[in-house]
C-alpha positions in Angstrom: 98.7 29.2 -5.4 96.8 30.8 -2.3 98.9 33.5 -1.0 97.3 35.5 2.5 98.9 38.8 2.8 98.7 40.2 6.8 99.1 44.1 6.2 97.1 46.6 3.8 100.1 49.0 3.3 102.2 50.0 0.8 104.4 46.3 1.0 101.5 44.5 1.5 99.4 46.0 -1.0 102.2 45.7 -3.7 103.2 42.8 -3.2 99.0 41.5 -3.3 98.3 43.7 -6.7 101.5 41.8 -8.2 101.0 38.5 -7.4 97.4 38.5 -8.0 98.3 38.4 -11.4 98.3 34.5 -11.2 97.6 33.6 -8.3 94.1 33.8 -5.4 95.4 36.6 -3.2 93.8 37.5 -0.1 94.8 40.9 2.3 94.3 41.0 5.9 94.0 44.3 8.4 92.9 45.4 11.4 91.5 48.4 10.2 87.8 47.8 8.8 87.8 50.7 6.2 91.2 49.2 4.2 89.4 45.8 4.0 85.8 47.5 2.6 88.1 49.8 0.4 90.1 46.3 -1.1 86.9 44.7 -1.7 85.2 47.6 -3.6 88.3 47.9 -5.9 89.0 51.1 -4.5 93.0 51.6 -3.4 92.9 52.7 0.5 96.3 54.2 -0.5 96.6 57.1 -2.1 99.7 56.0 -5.0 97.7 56.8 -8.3 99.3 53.2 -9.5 97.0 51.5 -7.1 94.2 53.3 -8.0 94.4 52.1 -11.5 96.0 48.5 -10.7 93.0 47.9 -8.2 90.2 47.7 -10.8 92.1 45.0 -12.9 92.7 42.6 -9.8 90.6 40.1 -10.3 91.9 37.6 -7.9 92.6 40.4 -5.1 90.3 40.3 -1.8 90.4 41.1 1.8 89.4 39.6 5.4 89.0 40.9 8.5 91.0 39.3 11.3 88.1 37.0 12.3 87.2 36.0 8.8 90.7 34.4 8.5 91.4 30.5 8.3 95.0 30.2 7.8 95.0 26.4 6.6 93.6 27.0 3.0 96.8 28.8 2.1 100.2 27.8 0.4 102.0 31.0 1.4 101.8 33.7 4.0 103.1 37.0 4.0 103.3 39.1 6.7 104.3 42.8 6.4 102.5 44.3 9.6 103.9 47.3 10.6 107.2 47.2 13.2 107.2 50.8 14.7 109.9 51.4 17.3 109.2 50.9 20.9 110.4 53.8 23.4 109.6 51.3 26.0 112.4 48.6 24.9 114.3 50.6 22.4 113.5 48.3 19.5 111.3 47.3 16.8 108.0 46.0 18.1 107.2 42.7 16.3 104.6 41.5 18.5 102.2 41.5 15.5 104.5 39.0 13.8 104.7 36.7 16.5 100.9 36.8 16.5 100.7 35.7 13.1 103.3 33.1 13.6 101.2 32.0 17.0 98.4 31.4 14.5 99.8 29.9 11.9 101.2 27.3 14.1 97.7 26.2 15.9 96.5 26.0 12.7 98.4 22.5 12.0 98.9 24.1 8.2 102.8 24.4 7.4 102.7 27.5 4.4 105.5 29.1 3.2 105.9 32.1 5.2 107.9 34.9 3.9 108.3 38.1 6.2 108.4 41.8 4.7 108.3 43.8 8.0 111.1 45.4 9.0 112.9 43.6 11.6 115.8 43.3 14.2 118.7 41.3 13.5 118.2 37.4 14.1 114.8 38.0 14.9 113.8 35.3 11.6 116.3 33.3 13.2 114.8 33.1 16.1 111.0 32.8 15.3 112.3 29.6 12.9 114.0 27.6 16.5 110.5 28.8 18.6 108.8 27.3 15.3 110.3 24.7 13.9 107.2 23.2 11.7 106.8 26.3 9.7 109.4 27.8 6.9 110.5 31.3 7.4 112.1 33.1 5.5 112.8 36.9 5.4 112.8 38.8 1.8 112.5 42.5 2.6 111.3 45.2 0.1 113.2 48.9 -0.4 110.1 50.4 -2.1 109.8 54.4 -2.0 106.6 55.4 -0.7 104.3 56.9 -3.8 106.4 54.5 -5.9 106.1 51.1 -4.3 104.1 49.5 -7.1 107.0 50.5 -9.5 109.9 49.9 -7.2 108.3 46.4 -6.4 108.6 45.7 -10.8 111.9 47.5 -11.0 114.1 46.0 -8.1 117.6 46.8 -8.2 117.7 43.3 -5.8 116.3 40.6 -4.4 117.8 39.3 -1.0 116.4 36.3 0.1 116.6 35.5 3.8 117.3 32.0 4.8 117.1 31.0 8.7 120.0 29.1 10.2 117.6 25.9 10.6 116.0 26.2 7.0 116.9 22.7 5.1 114.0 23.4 2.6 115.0 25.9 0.1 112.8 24.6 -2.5 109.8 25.8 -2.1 111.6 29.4 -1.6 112.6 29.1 -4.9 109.7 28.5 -6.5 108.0 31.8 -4.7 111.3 33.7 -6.3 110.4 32.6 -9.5 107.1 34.1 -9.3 108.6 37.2 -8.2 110.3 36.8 -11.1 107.2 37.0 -13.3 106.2 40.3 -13.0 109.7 41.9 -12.2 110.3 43.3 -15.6 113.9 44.8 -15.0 117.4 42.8 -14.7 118.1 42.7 -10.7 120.9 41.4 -8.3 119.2 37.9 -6.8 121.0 37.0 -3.3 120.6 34.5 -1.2 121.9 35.4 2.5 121.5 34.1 5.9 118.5 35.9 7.3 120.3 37.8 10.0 122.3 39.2 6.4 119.3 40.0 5.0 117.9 41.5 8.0 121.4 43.7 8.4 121.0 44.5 4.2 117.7 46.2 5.0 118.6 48.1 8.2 121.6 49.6 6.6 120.1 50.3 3.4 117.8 52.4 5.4 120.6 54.4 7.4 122.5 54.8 4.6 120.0 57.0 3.4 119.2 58.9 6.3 122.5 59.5 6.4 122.5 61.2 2.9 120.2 63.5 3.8 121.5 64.4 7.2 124.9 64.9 5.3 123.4 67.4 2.5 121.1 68.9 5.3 124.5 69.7 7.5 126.3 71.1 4.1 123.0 73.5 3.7 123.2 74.4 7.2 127.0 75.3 7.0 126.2 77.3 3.1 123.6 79.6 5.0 126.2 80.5 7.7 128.6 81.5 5.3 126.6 83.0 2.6 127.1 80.4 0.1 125.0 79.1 -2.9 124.0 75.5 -1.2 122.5 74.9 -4.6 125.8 74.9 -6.4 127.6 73.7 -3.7 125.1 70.2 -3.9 126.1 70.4 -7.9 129.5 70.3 -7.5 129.9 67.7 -4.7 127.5 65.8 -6.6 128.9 65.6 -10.3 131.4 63.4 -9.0 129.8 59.8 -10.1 131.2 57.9 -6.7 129.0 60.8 -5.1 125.9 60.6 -6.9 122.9 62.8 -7.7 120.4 61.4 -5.5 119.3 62.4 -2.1 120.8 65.4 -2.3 118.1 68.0 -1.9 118.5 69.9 1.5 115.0 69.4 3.6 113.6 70.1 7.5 115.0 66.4 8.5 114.3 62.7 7.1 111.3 61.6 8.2 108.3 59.0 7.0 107.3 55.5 8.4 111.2 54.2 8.1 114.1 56.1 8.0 114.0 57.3 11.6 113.0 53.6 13.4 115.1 51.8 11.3 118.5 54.1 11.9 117.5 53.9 15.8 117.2 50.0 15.3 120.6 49.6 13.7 122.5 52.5 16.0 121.5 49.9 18.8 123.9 47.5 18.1 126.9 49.8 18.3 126.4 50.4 22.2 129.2 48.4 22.7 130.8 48.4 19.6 133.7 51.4 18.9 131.6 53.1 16.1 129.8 56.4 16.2 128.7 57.5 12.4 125.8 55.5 12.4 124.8 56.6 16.4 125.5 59.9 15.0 122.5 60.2 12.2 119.8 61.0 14.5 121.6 63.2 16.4 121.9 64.9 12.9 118.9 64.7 12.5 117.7 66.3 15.8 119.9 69.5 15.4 118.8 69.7 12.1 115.5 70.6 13.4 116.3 72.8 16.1 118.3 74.4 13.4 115.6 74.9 11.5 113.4 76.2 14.1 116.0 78.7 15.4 115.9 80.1 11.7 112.0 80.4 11.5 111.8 82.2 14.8 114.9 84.8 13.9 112.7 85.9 11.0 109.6 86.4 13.0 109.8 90.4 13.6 107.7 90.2 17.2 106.2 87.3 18.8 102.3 87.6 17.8 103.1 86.4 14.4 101.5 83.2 12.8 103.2 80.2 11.0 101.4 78.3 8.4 102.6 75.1 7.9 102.1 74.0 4.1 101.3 70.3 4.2 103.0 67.9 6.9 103.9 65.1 4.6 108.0 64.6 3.6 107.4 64.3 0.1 105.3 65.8 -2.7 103.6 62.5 -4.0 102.8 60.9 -0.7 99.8 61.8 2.1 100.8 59.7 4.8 102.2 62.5 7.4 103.1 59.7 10.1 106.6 60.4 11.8 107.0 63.3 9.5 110.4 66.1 10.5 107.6 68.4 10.1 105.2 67.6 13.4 108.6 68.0 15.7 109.1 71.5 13.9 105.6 72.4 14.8 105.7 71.1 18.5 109.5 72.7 18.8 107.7 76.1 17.4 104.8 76.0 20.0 106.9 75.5 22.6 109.0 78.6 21.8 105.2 80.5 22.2 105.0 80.4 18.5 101.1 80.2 16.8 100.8 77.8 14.2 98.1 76.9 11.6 98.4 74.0 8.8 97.2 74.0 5.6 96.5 69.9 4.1 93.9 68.7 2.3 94.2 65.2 4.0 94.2 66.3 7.3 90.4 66.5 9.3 90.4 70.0 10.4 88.4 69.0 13.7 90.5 65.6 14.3 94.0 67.1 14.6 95.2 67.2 17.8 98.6 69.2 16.7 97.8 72.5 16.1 95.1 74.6 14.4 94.1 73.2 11.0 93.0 75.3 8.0 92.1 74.1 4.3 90.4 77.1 2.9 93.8 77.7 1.1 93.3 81.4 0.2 92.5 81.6 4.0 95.7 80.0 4.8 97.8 82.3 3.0 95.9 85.9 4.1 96.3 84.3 8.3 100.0 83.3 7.8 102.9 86.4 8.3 105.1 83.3 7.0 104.3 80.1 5.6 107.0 76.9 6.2 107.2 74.3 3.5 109.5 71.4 3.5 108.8 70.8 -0.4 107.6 73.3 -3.1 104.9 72.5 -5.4 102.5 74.4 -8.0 99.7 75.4 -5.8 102.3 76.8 -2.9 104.6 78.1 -5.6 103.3 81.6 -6.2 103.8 82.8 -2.8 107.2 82.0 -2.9 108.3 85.6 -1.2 106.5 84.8 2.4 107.7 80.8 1.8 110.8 79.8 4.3 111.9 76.0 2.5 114.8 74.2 1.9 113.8 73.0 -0.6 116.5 73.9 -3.3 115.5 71.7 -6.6 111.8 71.2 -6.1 112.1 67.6 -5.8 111.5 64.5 -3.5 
């Protein structure tokens, strides 16, 4: 098969490194660099999977938007980004509908399976405006500096069928190559695809709420002078509980957790429910919490706060959305200065706050250094470290 993937991220790159395997696979972005990066077998990612996955993808190439012709392919996926609109208060999908625009004047009828994160009945909806092209909706619940191994190790597959789909077939067969490189046992379920849209939006929320739940339990421990970390144990031992997601932090952040809670909380306007409205308010306090705590140990007002890296978790570069850039502008608007040490941040490009990555610099300018996770090279200056960070993991 020819599959054309729309999207050089971490679903769109997974998803092409996989199914490269047996099939011509061809990416497509709008960003020149990703493309060029593709094509030279270099990962424009920075997950040391792709790195090594790249070189062996024989069948893996990448177009700019202009190079594209849509008709020579048998499937289309589109995982574009969806960030959340202030504007409407939803998940912007215009770059779907774009796809789907060209796709249609093409006169070829592919398979098209979306990845993007979308609102509910949005598949549904695209499938009645289109009704010559098959869409389907099978969304991913990869972790960011694990997608390639989350995409083999699936705890499910939910595949999305629109009200109007009559043509399952050729879904099936796309499943079944899934199947060839999945190489765990995994739930397969086949839902409407305003089900499957709901199974990823919740999914999402669910896990924000975790961490807003063990952030709250940390913030209540520090008030009363309690161990948080054996606290967490103890909650946690409890197997309905679970020992995962536990480990206090500055706020969720990343790419989905915070548009994909604000997505879902819209739908309970007018419905009589207020836990999952309630997560990013959570959220929020949790990092004026935070904040009030920095600033109460700051001994005068002239001091400096080094921020150690602005990514939410060890393995991962991508700082976008991150709990940590609302801490910083929250701390410059209380008159606090602010300098932040990361290696994949252009010291002359950031528009935040001063950047500084002559480390041992860093350390000597900062009175006290912030870190949402721990790791070996921030490690020994533990003693001038503020972090929540209780078990030095993601």
């Amino acid at each position: 098969m020819r599959v054309l993937i729309f999207g050089i991220g971490y679903v769109g790159l997974s998803s092409a490194v996989l199914l490269s395997e047996r099939n011509d696979v061809f990416m497509v972005d709008i960003i020149s660099s990703k493309v060029e990066s593709i094509n030279n077998r270099i990962s424009p990612l920075p997950e040391d999977e792709f790195s090594n996955a790249i070189n062996k993808c024989c069948n893996l190439n990448a177009l700019n938007y202009d190079q594209v012709d849509v008709s020579l392919f048998d499937i289309v996926l589109i995982a574009t980004p969806t960030d959340y609109s202030i504007k409407t208060n939803a998940l912007d999908t215009k770059s779907i509908e774009d796809i789907l625009e060209l796709i249609e004047n093409s006169g070829n009828k592919p398979l098209i399976v979306l990845k993007s994160t979308i609102p509910l009945g949005f598949t549904s909806k695209m499938a009645t405006k289109h009704p010559n092209l098959q869409i389907v909706y099978i969304p991913e619940f990869l972790r960011e500096g694990n997608s390639l191994f989350d995409s083999q190790n699936p705890t499910r597959v939910v595949v999305g069928l629109s009200d109007v789909d009559n043509r399952p077939s050729r879904v099936e067969l796309f499943v079944k190559e899934m199947d060839y490189y999945i190489k765990s046992k995994y739930l397969l379920q086949y839902v409407s695809s305003t089900e499957a849209e709901a199974i990823k939006l919740f999914s999402n929320a669910f896990l924000a709420m975790r961490v807003a739940f063990f952030n709250e339990l940390d913030e209540l421990s520090e008030q009363y002078n309690l161990d948080s970390k054996a606290v967490i144990n103890g909650v946690c031992a409890d197997y309905r509980i679970g020992d995962y997601y536990n480990n206090p932090s500055f706020g969720y952040g990343g790419y989905c957790l915070p548009k994909d809670t604000k997505q879902l909380s819209n739908y309970f306007v007018d419905i009589p429910g207020t836990l999952i409205r309630s997560i990013d308010v959570s959220n929020l306090q949790r990092k004026k919490y935070i904040v009030e705590q920095i600033i109460n140990m700051l001994s005068s007002a002239n001091k400096t706060i080094g921020v150690y890296r602005l990514s939410s978790k060890h393995n991962a570069s991508n700082y976008r959305n991150s709990c940590i850039i609302d801490i910083i502008n929250l701390l410059q608007l209380n008159g606090v200065s602010v300098v932040i040490f990361d290696s994949n941040i252009n010291e002359s490009s950031f528009n935040y706050c001063k950047v500084c990555n002559d480390f041992d610099k860093f350390i000597s300018i900062s009175d006290l250094i912030i870190a949402n996770r721990i790791d070996d090279k921030i490690k020994p200056f533990i003693e001038k470290i503020y972090t929540r960070d209780i078990f030095h993991c993601n």
